[in-house]
C-alpha positions as a Markdown table, in Angstrom:
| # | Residue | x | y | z |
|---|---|---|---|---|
| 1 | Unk | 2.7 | 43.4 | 49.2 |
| 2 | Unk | 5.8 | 41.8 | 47.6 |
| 3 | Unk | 7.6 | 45.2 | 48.0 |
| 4 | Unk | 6.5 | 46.1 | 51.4 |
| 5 | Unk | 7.8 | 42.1 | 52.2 |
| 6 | Unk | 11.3 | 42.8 | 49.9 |
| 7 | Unk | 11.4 | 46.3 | 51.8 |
| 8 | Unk | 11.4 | 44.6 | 55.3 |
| 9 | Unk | 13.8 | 42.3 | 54.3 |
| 10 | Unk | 16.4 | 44.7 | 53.4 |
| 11 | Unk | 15.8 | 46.7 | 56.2 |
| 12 | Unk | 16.5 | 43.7 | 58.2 |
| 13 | Unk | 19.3 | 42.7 | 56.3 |
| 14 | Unk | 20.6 | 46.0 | 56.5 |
| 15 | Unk | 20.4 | 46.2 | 60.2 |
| 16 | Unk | 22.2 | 42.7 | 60.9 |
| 17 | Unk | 25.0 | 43.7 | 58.5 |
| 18 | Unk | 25.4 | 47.2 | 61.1 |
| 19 | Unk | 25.2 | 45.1 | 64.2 |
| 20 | Unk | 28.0 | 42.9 | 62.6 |
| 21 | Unk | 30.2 | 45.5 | 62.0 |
| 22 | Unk | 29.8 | 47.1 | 65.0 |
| 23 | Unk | 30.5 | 43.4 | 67.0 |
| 24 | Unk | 33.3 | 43.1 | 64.4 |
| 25 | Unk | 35.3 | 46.0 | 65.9 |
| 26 | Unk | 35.0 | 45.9 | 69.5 |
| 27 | Unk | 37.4 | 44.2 | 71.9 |
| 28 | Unk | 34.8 | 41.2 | 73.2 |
| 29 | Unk | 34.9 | 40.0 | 69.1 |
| 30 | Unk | 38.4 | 40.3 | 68.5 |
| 31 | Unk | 39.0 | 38.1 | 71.8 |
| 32 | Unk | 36.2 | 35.5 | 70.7 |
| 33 | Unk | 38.3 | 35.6 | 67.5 |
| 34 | Unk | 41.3 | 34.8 | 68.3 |
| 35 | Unk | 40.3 | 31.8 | 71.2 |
| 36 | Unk | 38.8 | 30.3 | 67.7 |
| 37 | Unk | 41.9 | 30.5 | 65.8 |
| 38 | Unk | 43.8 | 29.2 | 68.9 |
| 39 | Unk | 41.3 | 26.4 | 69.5 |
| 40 | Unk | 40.8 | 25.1 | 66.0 |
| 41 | Unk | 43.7 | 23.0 | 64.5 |
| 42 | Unk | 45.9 | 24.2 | 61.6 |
| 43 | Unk | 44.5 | 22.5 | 58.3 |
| 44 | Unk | 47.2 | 21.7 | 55.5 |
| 45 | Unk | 45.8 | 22.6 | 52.0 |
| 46 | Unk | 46.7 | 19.0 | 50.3 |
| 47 | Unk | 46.8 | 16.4 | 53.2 |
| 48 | Unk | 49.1 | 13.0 | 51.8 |
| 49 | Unk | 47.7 | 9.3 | 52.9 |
| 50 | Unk | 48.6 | 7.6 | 55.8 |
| 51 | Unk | 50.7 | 5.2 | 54.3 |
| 52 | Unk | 52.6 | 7.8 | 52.0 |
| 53 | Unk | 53.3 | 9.7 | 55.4 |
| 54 | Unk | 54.2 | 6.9 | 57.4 |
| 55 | Unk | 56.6 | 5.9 | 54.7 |
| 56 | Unk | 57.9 | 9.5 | 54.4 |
| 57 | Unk | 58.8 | 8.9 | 57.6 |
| 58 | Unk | 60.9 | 6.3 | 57.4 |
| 59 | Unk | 62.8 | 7.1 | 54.4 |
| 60 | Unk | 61.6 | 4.2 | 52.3 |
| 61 | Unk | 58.8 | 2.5 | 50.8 |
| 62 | Unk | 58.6 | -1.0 | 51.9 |
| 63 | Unk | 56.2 | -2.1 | 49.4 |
| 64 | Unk | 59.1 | -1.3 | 46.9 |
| 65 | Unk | 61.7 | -2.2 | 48.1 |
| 66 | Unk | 60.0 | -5.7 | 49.0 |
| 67 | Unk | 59.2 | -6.3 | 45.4 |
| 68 | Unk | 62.7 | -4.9 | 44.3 |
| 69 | Unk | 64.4 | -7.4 | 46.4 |
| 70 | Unk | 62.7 | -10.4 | 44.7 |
| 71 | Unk | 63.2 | -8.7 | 41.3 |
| 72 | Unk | 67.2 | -9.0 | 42.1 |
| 73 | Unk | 67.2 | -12.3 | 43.5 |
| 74 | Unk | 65.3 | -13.8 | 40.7 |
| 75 | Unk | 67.1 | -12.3 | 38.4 |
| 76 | Unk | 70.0 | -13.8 | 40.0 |
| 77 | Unk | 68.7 | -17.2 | 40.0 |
| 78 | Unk | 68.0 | -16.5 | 36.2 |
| 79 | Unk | 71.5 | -15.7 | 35.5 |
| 80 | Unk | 72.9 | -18.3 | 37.7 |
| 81 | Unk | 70.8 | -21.1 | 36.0 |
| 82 | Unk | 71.6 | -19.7 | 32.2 |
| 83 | Unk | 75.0 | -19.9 | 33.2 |
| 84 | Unk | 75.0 | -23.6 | 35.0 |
| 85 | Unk | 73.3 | -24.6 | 31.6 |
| 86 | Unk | 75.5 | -23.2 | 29.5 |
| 87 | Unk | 78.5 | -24.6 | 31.5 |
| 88 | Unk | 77.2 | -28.1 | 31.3 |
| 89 | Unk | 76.8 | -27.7 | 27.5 |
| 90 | Unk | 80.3 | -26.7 | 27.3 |
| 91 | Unk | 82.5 | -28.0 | 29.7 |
| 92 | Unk | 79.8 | -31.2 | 30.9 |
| 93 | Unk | 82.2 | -33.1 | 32.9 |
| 94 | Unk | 83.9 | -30.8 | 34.8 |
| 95 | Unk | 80.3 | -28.7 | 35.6 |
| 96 | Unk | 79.4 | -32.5 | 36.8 |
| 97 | Unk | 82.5 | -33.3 | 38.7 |
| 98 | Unk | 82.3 | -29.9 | 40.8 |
| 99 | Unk | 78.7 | -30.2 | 41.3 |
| 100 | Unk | 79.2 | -33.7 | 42.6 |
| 101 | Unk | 81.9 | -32.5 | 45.2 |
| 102 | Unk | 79.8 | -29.6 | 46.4 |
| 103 | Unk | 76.8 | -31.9 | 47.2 |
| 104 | Unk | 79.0 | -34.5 | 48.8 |
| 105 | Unk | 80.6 | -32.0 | 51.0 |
| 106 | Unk | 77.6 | -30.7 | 52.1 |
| 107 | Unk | 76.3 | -33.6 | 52.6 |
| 108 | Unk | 79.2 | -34.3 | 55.0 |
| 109 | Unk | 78.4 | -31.4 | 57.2 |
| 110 | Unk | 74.9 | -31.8 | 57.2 |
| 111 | Unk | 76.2 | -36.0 | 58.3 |
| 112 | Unk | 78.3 | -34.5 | 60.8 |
| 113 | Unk | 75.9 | -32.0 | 62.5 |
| 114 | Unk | 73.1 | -34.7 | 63.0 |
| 115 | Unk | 75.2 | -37.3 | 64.4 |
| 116 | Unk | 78.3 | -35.7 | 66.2 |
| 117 | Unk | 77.8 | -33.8 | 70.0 |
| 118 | Unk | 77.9 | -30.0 | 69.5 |
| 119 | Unk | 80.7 | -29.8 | 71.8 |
| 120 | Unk | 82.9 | -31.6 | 69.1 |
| 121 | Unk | 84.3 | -29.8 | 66.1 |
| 122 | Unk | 83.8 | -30.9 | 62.6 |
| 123 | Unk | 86.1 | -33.4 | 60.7 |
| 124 | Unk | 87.2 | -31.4 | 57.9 |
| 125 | Unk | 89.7 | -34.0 | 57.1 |
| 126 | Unk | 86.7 | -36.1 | 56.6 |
| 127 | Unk | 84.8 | -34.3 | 54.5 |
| 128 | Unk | 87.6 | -33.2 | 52.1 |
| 129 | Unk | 87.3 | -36.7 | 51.2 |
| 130 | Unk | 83.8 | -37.2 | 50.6 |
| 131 | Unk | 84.4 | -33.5 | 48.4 |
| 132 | Unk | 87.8 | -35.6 | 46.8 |
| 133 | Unk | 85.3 | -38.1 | 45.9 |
| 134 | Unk | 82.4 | -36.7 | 44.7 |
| 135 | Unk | 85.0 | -34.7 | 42.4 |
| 136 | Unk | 87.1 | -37.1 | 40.6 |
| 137 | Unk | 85.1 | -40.3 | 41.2 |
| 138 | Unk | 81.1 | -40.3 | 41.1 |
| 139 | Unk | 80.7 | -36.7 | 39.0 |
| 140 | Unk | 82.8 | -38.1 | 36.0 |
| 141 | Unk | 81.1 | -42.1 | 36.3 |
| 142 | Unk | 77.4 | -40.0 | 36.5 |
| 143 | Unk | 78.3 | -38.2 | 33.4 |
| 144 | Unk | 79.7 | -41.8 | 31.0 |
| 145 | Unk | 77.1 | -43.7 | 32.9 |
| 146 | Unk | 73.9 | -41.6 | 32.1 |
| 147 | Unk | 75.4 | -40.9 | 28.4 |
| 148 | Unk | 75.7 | -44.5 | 27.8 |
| 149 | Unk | 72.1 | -45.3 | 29.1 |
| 150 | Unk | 71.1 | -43.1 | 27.5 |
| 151 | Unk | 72.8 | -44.6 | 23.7 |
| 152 | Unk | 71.9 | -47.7 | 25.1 |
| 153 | Unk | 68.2 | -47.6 | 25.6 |
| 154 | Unk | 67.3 | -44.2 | 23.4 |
| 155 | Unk | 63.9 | -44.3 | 24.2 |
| 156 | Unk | 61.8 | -42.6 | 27.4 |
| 157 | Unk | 58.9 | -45.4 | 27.4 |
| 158 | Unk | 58.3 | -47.2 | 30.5 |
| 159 | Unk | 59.7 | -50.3 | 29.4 |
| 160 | Unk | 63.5 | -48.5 | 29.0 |
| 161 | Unk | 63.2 | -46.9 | 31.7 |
| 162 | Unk | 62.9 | -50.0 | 34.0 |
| 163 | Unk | 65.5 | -51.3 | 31.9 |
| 164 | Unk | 67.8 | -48.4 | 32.6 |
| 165 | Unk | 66.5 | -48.8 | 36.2 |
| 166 | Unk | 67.7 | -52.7 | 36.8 |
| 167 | Unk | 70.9 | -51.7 | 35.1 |
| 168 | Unk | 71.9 | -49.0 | 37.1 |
| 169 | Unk | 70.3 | -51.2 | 40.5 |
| 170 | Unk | 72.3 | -54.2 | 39.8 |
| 171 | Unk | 75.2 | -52.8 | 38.0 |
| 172 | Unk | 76.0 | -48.9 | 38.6 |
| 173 | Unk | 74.8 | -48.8 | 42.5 |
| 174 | Unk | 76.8 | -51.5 | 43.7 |
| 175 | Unk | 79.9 | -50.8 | 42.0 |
| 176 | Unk | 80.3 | -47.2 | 43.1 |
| 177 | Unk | 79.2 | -48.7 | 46.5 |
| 178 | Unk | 82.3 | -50.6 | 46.9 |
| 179 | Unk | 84.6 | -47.7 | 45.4 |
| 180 | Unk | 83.2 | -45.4 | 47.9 |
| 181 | Unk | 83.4 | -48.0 | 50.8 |
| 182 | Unk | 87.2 | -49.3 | 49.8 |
| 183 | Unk | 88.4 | -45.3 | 48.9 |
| 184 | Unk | 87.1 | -44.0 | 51.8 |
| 185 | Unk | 88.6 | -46.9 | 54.3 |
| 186 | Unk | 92.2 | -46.7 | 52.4 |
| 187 | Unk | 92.5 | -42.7 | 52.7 |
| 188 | Unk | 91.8 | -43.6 | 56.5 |
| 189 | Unk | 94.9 | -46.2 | 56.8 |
| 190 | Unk | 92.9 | -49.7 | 56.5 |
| 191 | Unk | 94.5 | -52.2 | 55.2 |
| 192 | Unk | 92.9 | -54.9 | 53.0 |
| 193 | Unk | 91.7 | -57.4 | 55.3 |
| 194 | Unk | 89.8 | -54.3 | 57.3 |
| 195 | Unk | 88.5 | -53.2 | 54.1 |
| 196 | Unk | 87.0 | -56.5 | 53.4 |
| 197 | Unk | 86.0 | -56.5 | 56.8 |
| 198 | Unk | 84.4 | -53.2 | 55.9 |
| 199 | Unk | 82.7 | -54.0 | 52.7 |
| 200 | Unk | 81.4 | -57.5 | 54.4 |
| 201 | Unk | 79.7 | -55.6 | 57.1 |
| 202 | Unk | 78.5 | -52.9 | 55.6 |
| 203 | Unk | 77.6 | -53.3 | 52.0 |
| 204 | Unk | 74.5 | -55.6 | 51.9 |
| 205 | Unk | 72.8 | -53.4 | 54.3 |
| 206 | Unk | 73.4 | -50.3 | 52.2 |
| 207 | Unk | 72.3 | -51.9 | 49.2 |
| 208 | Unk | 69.2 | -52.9 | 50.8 |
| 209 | Unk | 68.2 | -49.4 | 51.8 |
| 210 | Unk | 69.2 | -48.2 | 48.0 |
| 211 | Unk | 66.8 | -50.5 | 46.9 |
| 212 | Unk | 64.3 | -49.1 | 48.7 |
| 213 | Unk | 65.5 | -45.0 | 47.7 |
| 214 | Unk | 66.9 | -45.0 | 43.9 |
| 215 | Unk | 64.5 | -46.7 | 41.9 |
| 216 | Unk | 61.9 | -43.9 | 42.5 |
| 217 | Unk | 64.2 | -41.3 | 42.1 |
| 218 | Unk | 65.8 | -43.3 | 39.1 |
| 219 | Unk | 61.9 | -43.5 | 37.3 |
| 220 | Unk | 62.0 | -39.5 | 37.4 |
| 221 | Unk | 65.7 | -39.1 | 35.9 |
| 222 | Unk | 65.3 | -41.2 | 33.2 |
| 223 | Unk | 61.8 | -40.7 | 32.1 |
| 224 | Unk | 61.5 | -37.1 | 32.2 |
| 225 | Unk | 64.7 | -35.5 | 32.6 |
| 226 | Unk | 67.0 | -34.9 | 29.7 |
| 227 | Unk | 70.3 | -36.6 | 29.1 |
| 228 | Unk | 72.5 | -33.5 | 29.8 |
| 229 | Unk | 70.6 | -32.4 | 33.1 |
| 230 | Unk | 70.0 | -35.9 | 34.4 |
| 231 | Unk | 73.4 | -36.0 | 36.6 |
| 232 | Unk | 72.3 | -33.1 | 38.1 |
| 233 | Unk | 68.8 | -34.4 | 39.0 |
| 234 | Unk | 70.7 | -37.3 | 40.7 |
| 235 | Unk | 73.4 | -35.4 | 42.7 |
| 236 | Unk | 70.0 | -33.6 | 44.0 |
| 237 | Unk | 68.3 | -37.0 | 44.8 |
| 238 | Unk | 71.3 | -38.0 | 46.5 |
| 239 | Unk | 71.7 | -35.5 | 49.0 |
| 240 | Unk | 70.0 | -37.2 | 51.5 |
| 241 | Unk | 71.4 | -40.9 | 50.5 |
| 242 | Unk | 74.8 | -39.0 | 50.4 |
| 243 | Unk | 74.3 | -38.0 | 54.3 |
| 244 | Unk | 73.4 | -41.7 | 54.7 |
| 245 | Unk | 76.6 | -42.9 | 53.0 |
| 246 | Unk | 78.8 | -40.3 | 55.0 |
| 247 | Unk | 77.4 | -42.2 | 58.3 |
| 248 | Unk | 78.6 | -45.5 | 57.4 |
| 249 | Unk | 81.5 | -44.6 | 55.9 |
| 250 | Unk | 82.5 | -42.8 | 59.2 |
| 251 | Unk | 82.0 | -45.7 | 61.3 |
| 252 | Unk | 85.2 | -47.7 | 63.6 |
| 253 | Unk | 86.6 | -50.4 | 61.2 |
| 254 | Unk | 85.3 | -53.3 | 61.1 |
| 255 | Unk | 86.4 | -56.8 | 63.2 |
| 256 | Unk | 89.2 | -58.5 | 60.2 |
């Protein structure tokens, strides 16, 4: 029985593999053949991801070069903060006095583009003398001043650091008030009665609002930042007080 079934089988196998053949070799195959080849889509053998092919594409990977970009530019901030460091270490009030004069005339411009029209140009004249004073005046006081604090009242505990606070409120503000007030008005050809004028008008108001700025900004220089670094810290608080000061130091002279 198991023969007779394996016999059948291979005769039947036998007979499809003669039918094939023959199919194989006529016309009506070859035609069928070919429509199939024509029809069906060309396969690659090793198909690459979307994303690698959309990227071959373009000629880049953004990915990378993403993450590259940062790599550089925090690399750069690295280097740039190393180097400010070591500059203050080295040459502290020069760094100061520079740093100072950039802040002051940016400041200036920042001043200048809130409050004058578009139309209007800037007053470069102006803000060469906010930069004059920021350089040889407030960057070299900020240096002696902290330094002396900071021999003064060694310590970082809370009751120092109000102490260096009231100093520099009733002291340090106020003096470098007036200087900026009477420099400023004298570079712009007041005499002495219109600086008085000046200071009469507009010093007790910008004390006032200093009193409400500079002691927060004072707590945080002089209880947590070190001695070397804290003029720094300042000139950075006083980027938006220095936009303030640039105001009312631009405004008409006052009645003598």
């Amino acid at each position: 029985m198991i023969g007779a079934v394996r016999r059948s089988s291979g005769l039947s196998g036998l007979l499809h593999f003669r039918r094939s053949s023959q199919l194989k070799g006529s016309k009506a195959f070859e035609a069928t053949a070919i429509v199939r080849k024509q029809s069906q889509p060309i396969r690659p053998y090793f198909r690459l991801p979307d994303s690698f092919r959309k990227t071959k594409e373009v000629g880049v990977f953004p990915s990378l070069q993403h993450s590259s970009v940062w790599s550089v530019i925090s690399f750069a901030k690295v280097e740039f903060l190393e180097w400010y460091l070591a500059m203050v270490k080295c040459r502290p009030v020069l760094t100061k006095s520079i740093t100072s004069a950039l802040i002051y005339t940016a400041a200036d411009l920042s001043s200048q583009t809130i409050a004058l029209p578009s139309s209007e140009p800037y007053d470069l004249v102006r803000t060469l003398r906010m930069a004059g004073y920021g350089l040889l005046i407030l960057g070299p006081s900020l240096h002696y001043w902290f330094n002396f604090m900071s021999r003064l009242f060694p310590k970082k505990d809370i009751f120092s650091t109000l102490k260096k606070m009231a100093l520099g409120q009733s002291l340090y503000g106020p003096s470098m008030t007036v200087i900026f007030f009477s420099m400023n008005a004298f570079l712009q050809g007041e005499n002495g009665s219109e600086i008085i004028g000046r200071l009469k008008r507009d010093l007790l108001p910008t004390m006032l609002n200093g009193v409400m700025y500079w002691p927060v900004c004072d707590f945080i220089t002089f209880r947590f930042v070190p001695v070397h670094l804290q003029p720094l810290v300042s000139n950075s608080f006083s980027y938006a007080w220095t936009v303030y000061m640039t105001y009312m130091a631009s405004l008409e002279k006052a009645a003598s």
